[in-house]
N, C-alpha and C positions, 0 to 999 in steps of 0.2 A: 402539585408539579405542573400540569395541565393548565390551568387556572392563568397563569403567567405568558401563556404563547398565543400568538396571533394565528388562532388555526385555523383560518379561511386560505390566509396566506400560505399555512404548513400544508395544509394537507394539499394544497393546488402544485408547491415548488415538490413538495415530498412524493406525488404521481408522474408527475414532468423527469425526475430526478430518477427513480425506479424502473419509468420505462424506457431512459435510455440507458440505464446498469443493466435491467436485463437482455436489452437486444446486444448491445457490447459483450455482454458475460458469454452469452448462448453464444455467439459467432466465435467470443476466442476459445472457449473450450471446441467448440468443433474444430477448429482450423487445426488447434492444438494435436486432436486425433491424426487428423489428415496430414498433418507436418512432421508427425512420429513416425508415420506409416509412410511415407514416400523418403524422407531422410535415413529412417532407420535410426535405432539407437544409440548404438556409436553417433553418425553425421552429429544426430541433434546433441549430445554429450557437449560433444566439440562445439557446435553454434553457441553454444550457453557460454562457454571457458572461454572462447574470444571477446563476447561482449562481455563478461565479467571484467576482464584486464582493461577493456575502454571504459566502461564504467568506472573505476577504481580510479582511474586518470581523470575525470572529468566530477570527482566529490564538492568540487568546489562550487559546483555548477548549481547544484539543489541550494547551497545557502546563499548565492550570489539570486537567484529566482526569487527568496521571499524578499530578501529585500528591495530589488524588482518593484513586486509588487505593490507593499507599502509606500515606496516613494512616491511611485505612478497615479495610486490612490492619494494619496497626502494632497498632490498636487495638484487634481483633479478638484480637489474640494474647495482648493484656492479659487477655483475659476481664470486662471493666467495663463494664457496662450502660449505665449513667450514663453515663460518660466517651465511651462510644463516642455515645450519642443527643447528646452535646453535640457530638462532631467532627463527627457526619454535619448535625445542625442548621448550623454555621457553613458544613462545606463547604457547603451545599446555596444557604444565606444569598449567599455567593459569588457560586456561581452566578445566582442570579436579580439579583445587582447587575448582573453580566456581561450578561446580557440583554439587560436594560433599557441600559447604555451601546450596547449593540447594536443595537436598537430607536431611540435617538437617532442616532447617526453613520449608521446608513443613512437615515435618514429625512431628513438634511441632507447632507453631504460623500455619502453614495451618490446619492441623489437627482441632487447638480451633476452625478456621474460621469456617470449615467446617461442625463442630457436635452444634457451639451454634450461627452463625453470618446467616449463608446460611437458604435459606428457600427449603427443602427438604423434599418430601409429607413421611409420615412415615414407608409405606411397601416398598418405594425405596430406603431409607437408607442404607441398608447392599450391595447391586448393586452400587449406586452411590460411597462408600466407595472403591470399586475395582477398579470401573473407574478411579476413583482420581490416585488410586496407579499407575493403567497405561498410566495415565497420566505425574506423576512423571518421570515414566521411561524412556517415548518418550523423554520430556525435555532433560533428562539429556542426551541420545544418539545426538539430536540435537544439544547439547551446545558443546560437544566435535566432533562434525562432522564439524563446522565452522572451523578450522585450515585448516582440508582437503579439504574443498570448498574452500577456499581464496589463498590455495596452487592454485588450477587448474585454478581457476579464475585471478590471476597473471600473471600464464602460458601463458594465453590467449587460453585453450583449450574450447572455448566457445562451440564450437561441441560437445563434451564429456558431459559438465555441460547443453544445453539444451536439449540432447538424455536422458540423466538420468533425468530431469524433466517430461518428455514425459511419461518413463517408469513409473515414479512415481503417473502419476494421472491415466495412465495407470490400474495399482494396485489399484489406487483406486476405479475404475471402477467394476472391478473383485470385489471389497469387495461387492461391492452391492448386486450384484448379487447373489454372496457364502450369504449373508445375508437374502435374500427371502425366501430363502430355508432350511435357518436352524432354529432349533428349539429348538437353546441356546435362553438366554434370548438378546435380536435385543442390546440393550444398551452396556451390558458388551461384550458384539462377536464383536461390531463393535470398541467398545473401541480397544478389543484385538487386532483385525486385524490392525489395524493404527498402533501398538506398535511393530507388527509383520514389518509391511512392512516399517519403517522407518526405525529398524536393517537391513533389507537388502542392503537398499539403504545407510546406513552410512556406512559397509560393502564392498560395492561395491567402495566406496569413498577411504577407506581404503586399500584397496588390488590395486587399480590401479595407485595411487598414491605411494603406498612402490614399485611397481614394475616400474614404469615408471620414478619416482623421486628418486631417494638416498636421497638426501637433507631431505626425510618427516621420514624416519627411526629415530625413538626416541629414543633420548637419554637422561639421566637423570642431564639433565643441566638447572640450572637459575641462567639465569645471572641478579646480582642485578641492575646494571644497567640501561639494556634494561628493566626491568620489572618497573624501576622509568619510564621512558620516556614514558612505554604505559600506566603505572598508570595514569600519568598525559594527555596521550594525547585522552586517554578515559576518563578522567575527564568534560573534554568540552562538550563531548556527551553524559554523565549523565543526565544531567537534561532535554534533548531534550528527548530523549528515557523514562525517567519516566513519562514527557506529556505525549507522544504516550500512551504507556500503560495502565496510567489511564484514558485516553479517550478513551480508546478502552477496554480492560478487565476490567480496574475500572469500568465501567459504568455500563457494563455486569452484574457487582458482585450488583451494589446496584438496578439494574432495577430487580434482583433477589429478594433482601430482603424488597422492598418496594412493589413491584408489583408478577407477577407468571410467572413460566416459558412459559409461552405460548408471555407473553410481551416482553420477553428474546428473542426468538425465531422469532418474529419477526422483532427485533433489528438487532439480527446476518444473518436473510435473507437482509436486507436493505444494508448492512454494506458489504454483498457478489456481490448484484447488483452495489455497489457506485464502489468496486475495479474492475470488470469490464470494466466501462464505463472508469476510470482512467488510468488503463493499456495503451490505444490508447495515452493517455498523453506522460506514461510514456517513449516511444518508443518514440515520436516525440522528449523528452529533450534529451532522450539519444546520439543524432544526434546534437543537437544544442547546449548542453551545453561547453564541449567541446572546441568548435568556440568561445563561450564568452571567456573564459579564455585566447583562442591562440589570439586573437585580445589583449585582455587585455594587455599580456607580452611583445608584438610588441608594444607599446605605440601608438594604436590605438581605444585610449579612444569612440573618438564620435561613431566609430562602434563597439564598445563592449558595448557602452550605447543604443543602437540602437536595437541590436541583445536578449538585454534583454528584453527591453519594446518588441519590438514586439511578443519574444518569450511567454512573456505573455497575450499580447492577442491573441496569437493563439493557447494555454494552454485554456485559458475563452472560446473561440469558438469550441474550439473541444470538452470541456466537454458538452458545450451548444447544438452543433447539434448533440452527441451522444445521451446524456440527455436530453433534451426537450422531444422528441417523447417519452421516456420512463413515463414523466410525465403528458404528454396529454392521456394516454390511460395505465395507472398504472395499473387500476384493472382488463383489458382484460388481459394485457399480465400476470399480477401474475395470472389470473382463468385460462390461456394455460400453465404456466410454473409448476408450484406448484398444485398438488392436493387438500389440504387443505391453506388456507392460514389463517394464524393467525392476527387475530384483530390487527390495529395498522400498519399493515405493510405496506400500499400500500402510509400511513401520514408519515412514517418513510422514506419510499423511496424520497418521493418526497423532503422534507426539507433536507436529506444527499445531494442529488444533487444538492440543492442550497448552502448547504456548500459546497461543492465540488467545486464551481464557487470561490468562493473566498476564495479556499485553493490551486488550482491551480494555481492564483497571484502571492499569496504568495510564495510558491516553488518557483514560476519563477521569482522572484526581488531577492531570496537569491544571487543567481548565479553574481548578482554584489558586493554583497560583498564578496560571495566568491573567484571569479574572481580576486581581490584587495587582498584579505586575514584577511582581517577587520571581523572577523566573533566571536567575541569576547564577543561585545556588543549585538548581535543577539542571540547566545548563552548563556546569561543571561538573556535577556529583553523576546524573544519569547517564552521560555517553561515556563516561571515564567508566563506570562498572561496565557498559554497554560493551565499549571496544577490548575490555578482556577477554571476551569469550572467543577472539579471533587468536591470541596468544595461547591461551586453557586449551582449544581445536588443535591448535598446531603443535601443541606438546603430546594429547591424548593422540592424536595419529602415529606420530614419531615413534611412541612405546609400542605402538600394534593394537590400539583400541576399534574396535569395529565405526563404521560412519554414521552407525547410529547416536553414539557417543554427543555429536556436536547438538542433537535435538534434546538431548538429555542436559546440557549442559547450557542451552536457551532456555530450557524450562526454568533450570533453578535462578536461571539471573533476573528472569522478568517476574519471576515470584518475587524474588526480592526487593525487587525493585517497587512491586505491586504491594506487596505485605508489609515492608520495612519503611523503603526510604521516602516514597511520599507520601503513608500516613503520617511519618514522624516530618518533613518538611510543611505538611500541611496545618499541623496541632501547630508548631515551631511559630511558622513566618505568617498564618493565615489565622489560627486562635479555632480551629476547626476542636470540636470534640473526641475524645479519642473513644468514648464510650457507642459515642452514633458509629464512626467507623468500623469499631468493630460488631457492631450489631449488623452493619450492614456486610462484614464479608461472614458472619455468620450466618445469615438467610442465604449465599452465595453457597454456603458451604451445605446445607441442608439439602439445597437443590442440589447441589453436585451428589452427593450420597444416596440420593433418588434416582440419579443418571448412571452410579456404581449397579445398585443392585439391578438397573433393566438390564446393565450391560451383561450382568454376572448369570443371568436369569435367563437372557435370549443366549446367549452362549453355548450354555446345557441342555434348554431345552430343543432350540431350532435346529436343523441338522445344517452342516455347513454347506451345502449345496442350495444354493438360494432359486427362486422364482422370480419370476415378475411381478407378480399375482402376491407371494408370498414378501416380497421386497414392500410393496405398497400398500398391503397387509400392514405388515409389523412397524412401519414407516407414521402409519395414520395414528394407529395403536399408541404407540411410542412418544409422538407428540403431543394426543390431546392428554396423556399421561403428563408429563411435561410441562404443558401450559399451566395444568390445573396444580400441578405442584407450586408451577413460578408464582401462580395465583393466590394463591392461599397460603405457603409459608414463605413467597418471596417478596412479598409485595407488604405494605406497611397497609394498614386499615384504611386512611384517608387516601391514600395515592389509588387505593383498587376502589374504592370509590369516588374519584376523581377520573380515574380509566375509566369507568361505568357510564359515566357524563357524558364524556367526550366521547364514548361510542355512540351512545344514544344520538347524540346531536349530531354527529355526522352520518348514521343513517336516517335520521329525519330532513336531513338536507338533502341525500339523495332520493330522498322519493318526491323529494319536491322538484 
């Protein structure tokens, strides 16, 4: 697996890429404390359920961005000046149509949602109403600032776009703070602030981009054309992105009007720890995916069949040994991380992260068909299961199911989705083996079974009052338990010696 990747290059983008997830990670979980504790439970509840409802209005937004990007890049590769300021013109054109519809439907159909659907305590109505509006606004700066991202992101100015990330939580840091101290109302001042600091930062997008790029200066051109081709090729990512959405703000909105914002709130904590522990994923595929693809076009199938299974179980293992410890000792670390922690949360963490094991699968089997280009029937089959679990949510509430319900009921869909439907799309449309896929969610499953009995074992035996001492104890313990499992029955003979290589050589380069 190793063998195929340029790892001068990996490991240099893979350090650059780590150290700015974890100063990002670190500052928003902090702020996260600090914006629990000065808003209060309830406030933040409510913050989440406004921007869910703007979210949910703005879906089209995430599939109208990749195709964004492809165009921008496509055209970039041309070398055409011209041609490229007319795509960036129309996308950009797009965009501010998109807006503007956005600006209407919330300002009407969100507006009903919000005065007769939403459950909002009665003396925060007239506050949460402004939030909304600044909510609206950030959206729409954010929908039109995607042109200007996807411009620099093409560029490959990766330095530029992770510096202005930095500055951004940066800022948000700073709001915290400005927020202890003031003595507007914590809700609407922190709304404001956000609404504040994402104009600068769309701003800053804008001014470096007209001055470093020609190409981004707009001009008042749509080409019908190009605007069929991304019509359509954001068509495909429609109903991918309306899953997302309703599983993630859909939720938001009915965990709102079945339950109180305090359940809400502890949703949107769980949901903050799962990206997290993901992010380490995210950075391992960004290295690996890549390599599927370039194997793939080489017509070197058996390793690009190879590099997928494996990259998937080591997707399940990295969620597993970041995530496990977070689940063995849930309620110490939320009673060090969070001040208050809201009812539900520590059940909500734990079942995200077992969804999380088998959504990271899934991610990681797409990449074969993407690899091929079959992504079609995946694109239909996967968000159509996806988006039921927002209808299955809104039925199990209805009868009086508890809210832990809807984590139960993400688990079984991403399993299936993870166990069923893209092994069998992948044997189907890719000619993948079904006997290697299941070999490989059996070493998945070996390790999970190792991760059963620590949990079942520290349970009994630790007393549930935890330590510092005894947290980073059983933490250390737990993991090299862990690694040495993933190592020995998780790992295929060639690939752990392959990993043995590539360790080798990259501390022989550090001592050099």
């Amino acid at each position: 697996m190793f063998e195929t990747l340029d790892k001068k290059r990996i490991v240099k983008n893979t350090f650059f890429l780590y150290f700015r997830m974890l100063f990002t990670m670190l500052v928003a979980l902090y702020t996260s404390r600090i914006v629990l504790k000065v808003l209060g439970i309830e406030d933040y509840g409510l913050y989440q359920t406004i921007g869910g409802i703007v979210g949910i209005l703005s879906f089209l937004n995430g599939a109208l961005a990749n195709a964004s990007s492809r165009y921008l890049t496509f055209e970039l590769g041309k070398n055409n000046s011209d041609r490229l300021n007319k795509v960036f013109s129309t996308i950009l054109s797009f965009h501010v149509l998109l807006a503007i519809l956005v600006i209407v439907i919330a300002e009407t159909v969100g507006l009903y949602c919000f005065f007769n659907v939403l459950n909002i305590p009665e003396n925060r109505l007239d506050i949460t109403f402004w939030v909304y509006q600044f909510s609206i606004v950030t959206t729409v700066i954010l929908i039109t600032q995607v042109p200007y991202t996807a411009f620099i992101i093409a560029r490959e100015k990766m330095k530029v776009y992770a510096y202005v990330s930095i500055i951004d939580v940066s800022f948000k840091l700073a709001i915290v703070y400005i927020l202890m101290i003031s003595a507007m109302d914590k809700l609407l001042f922190y709304s404001g602030l956000l609404c504040l600091v994402q104009f600068i930062i769309a701003m800053f997008y804008r001014f470096y981009c007209i001055k470093e790029f020609s190409e981004t200066r707009y001009k008042f051109v749509f080409e019908k054309s190009l605007a069929k081709d991304i019509s359509i090729f954001s068509g495909w990512s429609l109903l991918s992105n309306l899953s997302t959405i309703l599983n993630n703000q859909g939720i938001i909105i009915l965990l709102n009007i079945f339950f109180t914002p305090v359940v809400v709130s502890a949703r949107a904590i769980s949901i903050q720890v799962n990206m997290a522990v993901n992010q380490f994923v995210e950075n391992f595929r960004m290295a690996v995916n890549p390599q599927i693809v370039k194997t793939y076009a080489q017509n070197k199938y058996d390793e690009s069949q190879q590099l997928v299974l494996e990259s998937a179980k080591i997707s399940f293992f990295l969620v597993l040994l970041i995530g496990f410890p977070i689940i063995l000792n849930v309620d110490y670390i939320l009673g060090l991380w969070l001040v208050q922690v809201p009812h539900y949360t520590s059940e909500f963490v734990k079942l995200i992260i077992i969804q999380s094991l088998f959504q990271s699968v899934d991610t990681s089997l797409y990449y074969g068909l993407y690899a091929k280009g079959v992504i079609r029937q995946n694109s239909l089959l996967s968000p159509i299961i996806g988006i039921l679990g927002f209808p299955i949510c809104y039925i199990l509430f209805k009868i009086g199911a508890s809210p832990l319900a809807l984590s139960w009921c993400y688990i079984i869909i991403f399993a299936f989705l993870a166990i069923v439907i893209k092994p069998f799309l992948l044997w189907k449309l890719v000619g993948y083996s079904y006997k290697r896929i299941l070999k490989t969610f059996f070493r998945c499953g070996i390790v999970s079974v190792v991760a059963i009995c620590i949990y079942l074992l520290q349970n009994y035996l630790l007393p549930f009052n935890r330590t510092i001492t005894l947290l980073l104890f059983t933490v250390t313990v737990n993991t090299i338990i862990m690694v040495v499992s993933m190592y020995y029955w998780g790992l295929e003979t060639p690939v752990r010696e392959q990993l043995c290589a590539f360790i080798k050589v990259q501390i022989s380069n550090c001592k050099k």
